[in-house]
C-alpha positions as CSV (number, residue, x, y, z in Angstrom):
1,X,86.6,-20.2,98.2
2,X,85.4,-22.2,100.9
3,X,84.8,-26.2,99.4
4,X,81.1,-27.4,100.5
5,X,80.1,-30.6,101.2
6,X,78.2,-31.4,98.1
7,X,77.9,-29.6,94.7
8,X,75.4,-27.2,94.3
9,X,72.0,-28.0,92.5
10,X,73.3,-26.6,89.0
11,X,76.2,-28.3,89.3
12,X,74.5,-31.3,90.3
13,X,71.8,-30.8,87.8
14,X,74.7,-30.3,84.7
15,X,76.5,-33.4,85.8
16,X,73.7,-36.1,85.1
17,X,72.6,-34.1,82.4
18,X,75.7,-34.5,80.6
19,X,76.0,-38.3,81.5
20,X,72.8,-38.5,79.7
21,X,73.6,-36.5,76.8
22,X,76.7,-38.7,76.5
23,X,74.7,-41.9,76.1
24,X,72.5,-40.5,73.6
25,X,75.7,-39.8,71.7
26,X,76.7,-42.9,71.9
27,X,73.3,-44.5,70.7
28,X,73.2,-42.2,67.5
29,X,77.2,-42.7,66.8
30,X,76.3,-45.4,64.2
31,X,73.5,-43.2,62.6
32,X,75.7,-40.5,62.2
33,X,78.5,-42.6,60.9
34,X,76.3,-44.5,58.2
35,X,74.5,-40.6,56.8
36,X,78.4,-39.5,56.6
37,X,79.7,-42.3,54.7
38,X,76.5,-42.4,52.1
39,X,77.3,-38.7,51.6
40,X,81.3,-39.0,50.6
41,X,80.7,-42.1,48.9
42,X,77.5,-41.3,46.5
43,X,77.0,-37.7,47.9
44,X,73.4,-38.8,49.8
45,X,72.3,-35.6,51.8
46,X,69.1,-37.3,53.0
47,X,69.8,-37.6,56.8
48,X,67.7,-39.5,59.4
49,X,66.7,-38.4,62.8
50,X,69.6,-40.8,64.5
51,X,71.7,-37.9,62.8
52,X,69.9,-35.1,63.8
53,X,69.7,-36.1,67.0
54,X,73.7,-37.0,67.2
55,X,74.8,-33.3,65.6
56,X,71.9,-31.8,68.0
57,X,73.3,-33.6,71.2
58,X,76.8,-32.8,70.2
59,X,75.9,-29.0,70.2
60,X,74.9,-29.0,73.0
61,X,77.4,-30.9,75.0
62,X,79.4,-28.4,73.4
63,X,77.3,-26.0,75.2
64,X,76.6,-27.2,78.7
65,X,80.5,-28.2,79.0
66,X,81.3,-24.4,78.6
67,X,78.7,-23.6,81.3
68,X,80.2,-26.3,83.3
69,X,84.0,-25.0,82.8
70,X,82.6,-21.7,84.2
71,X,80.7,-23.1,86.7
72,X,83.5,-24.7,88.1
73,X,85.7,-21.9,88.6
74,X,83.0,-19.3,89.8
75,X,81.0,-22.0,92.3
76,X,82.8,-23.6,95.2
77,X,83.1,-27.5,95.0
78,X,83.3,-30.2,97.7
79,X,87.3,-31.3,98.2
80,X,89.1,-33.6,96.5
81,X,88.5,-36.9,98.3
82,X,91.7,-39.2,99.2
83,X,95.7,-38.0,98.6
84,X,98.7,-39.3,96.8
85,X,98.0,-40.8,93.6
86,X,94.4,-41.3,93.9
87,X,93.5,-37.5,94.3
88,X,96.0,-37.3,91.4
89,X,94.0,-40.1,89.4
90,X,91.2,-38.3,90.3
91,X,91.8,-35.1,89.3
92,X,93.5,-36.4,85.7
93,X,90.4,-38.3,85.1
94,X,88.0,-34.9,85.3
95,X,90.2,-33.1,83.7
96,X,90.5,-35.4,80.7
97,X,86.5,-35.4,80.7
98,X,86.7,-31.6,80.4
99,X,88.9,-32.2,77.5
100,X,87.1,-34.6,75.6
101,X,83.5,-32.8,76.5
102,X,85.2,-29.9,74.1
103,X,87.0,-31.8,71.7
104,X,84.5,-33.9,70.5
105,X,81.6,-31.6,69.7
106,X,84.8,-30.3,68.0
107,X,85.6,-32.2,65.9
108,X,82.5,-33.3,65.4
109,X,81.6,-29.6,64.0
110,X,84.5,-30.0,62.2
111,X,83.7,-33.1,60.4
112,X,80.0,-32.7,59.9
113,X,79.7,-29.0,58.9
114,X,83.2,-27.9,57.9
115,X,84.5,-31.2,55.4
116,X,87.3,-31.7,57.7
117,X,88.1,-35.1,57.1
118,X,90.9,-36.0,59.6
119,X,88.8,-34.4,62.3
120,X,86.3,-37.6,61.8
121,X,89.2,-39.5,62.9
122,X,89.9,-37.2,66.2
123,X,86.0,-37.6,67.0
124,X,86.3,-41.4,66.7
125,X,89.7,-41.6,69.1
126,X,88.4,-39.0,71.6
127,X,85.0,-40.6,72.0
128,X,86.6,-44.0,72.5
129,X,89.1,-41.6,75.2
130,X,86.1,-40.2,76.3
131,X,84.5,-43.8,77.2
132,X,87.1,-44.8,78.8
133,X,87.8,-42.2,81.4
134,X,83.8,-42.1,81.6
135,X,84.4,-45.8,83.1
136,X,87.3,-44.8,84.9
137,X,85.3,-41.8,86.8
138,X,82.0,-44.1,88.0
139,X,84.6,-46.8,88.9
140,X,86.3,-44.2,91.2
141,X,82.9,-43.0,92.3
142,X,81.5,-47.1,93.2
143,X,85.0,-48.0,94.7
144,X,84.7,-44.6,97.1
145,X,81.0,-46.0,97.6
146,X,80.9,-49.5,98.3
147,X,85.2,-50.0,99.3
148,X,85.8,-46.8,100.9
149,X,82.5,-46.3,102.3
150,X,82.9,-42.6,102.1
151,X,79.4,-42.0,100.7
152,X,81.1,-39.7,98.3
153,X,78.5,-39.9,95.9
154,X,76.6,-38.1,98.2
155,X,77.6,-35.4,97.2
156,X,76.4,-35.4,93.6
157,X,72.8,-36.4,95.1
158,X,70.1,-33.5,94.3
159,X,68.3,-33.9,97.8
């Protein structure tokens, strides 16, 4: 497959989506936390819409990451910018954020809807994972940016 020099609109398109959807996650965490506590310790199934929204958002991250995993093996991407151990960073760094976009609607499903206990405790560690390597990807993408000057984030640009 040939590599273009940007994504494609979908791809483009999916990306902020996501991004998005990860920071409404993040806003609802506590909501979801506080519903699921109430309901092990005095068996409260009254939920608020923080929770709905959190279980609703986690679906479908679920979702648009599997679209995304497909996408990137059926649509040509741009080429890994830099070599050595910065293309290797790179490349850890997205594929830990494919990891983590899966494992924590997961575990989350797990938690929420099966009883699974320990998976509550997977959710928590891969979210805080998740965080992290989500600051680790727009620090690679400002350093490219402003250091490098490479206008890599060019290529994540719609127009």
């Amino acid at each position: 497959m040939a590599h273009p020099e940007k994504f494609s609109k979908p791809q483009i398109i999916l990306h902020w989506l996501m991004f998005l959807l990860f920071f409404a996650s993040f806003f609802s965490h506590d909501a979801i936390k506080d519903s699921y506590r109430a309901f092990v310790r005095e068996g409260v199934t009254d939920i608020g819409v923080g929770t709905r929204i959190h279980v609703i958002v986690g679906i479908v991250i679920l979702a648009l990451a599997v679209v995304r995993i497909v996408m990137r093996f059926t649509r040509p991407a741009p080429s890994e910018m830099g070599s050595g151990a910065q293309a290797l960073l790179a490349k850890a760094v997205k594929l830990g954020l494919y990891v983590v976009m899966i494992t924590i609607p997961l575990s989350g499903i797990a938690v929420w809807f099966g009883g699974i206990r320990d998976a509550g405790e997977v959710h928590e560690v891969m979210f805080t994972l998740g965080l992290g390597l989500l600051g680790l990807h727009i620090l690679g993408a400002l350093v490219h940016q402003f250091v490098f000057k490479d206008n890599l984030m060019a290529r994540m640009k719609l127009r």
